[in-house]
ROTORDREN-776497 format. One line per 8 residues: number of its first residue (from 1); for each residue y, x, z of C-alpha. Coordinates in steps of 0.25 Angstrom, whole numbers, plus 2048, in hexadecimal, padded with zeros to 3 digits. Example, Ala and Ser with C-alpha at 12.3 -4.5 7.8 and 13.67 -1.06 7.14 Angstrom:
# residues 2
1	7EE,831,81F  7FC,837,81D
# end
This chain:
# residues 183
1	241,2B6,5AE  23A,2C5,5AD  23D,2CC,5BA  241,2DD,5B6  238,2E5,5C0  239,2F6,5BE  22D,2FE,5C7  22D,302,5D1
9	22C,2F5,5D7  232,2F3,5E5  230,2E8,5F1  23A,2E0,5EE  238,2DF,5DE  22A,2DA,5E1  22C,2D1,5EB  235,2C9,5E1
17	229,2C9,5D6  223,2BB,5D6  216,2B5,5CE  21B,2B3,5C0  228,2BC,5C0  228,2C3,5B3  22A,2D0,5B3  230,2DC,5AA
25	22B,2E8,5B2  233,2F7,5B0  22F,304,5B5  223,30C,5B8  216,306,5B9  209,30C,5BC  1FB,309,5B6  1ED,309,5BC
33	1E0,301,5B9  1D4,302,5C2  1D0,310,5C2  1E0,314,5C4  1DF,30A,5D1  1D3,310,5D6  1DA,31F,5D5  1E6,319,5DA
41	1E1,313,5E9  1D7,31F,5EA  1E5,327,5E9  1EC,31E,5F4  1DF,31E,5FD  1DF,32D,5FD  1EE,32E,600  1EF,336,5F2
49	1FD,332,5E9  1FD,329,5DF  200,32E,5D0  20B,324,5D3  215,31F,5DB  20F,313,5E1  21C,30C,5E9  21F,302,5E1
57	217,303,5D5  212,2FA,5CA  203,2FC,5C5  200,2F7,5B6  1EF,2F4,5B5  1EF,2F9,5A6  1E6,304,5A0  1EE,306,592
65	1EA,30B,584  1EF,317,580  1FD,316,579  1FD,317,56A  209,322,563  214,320,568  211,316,571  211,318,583
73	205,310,585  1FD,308,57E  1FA,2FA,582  1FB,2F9,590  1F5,2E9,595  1F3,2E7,5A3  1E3,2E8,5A8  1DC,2DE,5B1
81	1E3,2DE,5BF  1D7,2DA,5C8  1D0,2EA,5C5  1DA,2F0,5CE  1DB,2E5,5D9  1D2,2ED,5E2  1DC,2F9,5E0  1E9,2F2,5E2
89	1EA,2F2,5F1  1EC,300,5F4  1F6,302,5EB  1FF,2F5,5F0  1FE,2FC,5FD  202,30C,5F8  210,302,5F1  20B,2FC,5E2
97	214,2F0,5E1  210,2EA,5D3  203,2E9,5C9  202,2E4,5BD  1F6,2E1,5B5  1EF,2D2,5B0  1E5,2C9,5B8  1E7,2C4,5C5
105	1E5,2CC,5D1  1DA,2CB,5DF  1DD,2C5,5EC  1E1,2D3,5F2  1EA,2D9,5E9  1F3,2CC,5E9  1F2,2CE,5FA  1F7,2DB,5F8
113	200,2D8,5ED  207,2CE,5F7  207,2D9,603  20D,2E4,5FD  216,2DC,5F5  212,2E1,5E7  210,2DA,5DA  206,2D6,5CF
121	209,2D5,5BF  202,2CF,5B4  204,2D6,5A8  201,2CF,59A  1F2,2D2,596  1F1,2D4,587  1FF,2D9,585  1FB,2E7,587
129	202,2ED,57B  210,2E5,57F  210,2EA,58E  20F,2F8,589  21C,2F7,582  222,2F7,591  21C,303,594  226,30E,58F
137	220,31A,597  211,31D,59B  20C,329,5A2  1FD,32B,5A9  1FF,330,5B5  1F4,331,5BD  1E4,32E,5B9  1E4,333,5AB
145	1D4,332,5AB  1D4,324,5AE  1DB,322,59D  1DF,318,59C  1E0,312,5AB  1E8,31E,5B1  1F3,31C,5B8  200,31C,5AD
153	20E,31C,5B1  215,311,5A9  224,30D,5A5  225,301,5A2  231,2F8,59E  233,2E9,59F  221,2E7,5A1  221,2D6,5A2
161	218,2D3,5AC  216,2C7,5B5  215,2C6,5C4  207,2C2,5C6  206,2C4,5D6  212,2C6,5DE  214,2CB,5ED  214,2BD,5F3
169	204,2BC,5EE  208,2B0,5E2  1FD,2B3,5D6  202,2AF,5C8  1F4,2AC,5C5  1F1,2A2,5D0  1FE,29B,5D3  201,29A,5C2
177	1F0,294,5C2  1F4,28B,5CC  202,287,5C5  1FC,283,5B8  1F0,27C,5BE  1F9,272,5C5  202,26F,5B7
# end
């Protein structure tokens, strides 16, 4: 059963969210790749606001192609995960509550995951043109030089995703590894 979840995400709403929940994500989302992350945490640690309101948020790690006529985005495939791992931590703490992006994750960002009660979902690589079409709104809003790595404002409707890592510090990854290895 798909579990319905609409940004912002709030405590409750991520505390329920276990490791293989599937998920049909609503709302605004935000994207950042590396360079966004780096911008970003130099923002927080100078006290400066963020483009964004933070509470709450879900960050998509996707760098998307331009949008063809008529189209919002064009395909729009979640990046390598591990790139922003050194990033993460600040943002949990300033109130980030979900990721989303493919590949697992280090050591510390699953520590803070679990101590600030956020979340971690794995988003289909290779279905970059069907994820877009759950985006119905996308806007830059901060970072324009960065192309195609600024920070976009996204709508999205119905996004499948799947819980990856959840609050309690369960990883998809090794607890499914370590399932199978035992059939």
């Amino acid at each position: 059963m798909q579990k319905k979840l609409t940004t912002p995400l709030s405590e409750e709403t991520v505390r329920d969210l276990k490791i293989g929940d599937e998920v049909l994500l609503s709302g605004t989302i935000y994207t950042a790749r590396d360079a966004a992350h780096k911008k970003l945490v130099d923002m927080l640690e100078k006290n400066e606001p963020l483009p964004f309101d933070i509470k709450g948020s879900v960050i998509y790690y996707v760098g998307p192609t331009p949008a063809r006529p008529g189209q919002v985005i064009g395909a729009a495939g979640p990046t390598t995960s591990y790139r922003m791992d050194s990033f993460v931590k600040p943002l949990l703490q300033a109130g980030m509550k979900g990721m989303i992006g493919k590949g697992g994750r280090s050591q510390p960002v699953l520590d803070g995951i679990k101590e600030h009660n956020a979340v971690y979902f794995g988003a289909t690589g290779g279905a970059a043109a069907l994820l877009a079409k759950t985006i119905k709104k996308a806007e830059v809003i901060a970072f324009d030089e960065l192309g195609a790595e600024a920070v976009r404002k996204l709508l999205v409707e119905d996004m499948p995703l799947m819980v990856i890592n959840d609050p309690e510090g369960n990883d998809l990854y090794i607890q499914g590894r370590e399932k199978w290895a035992r059939v």
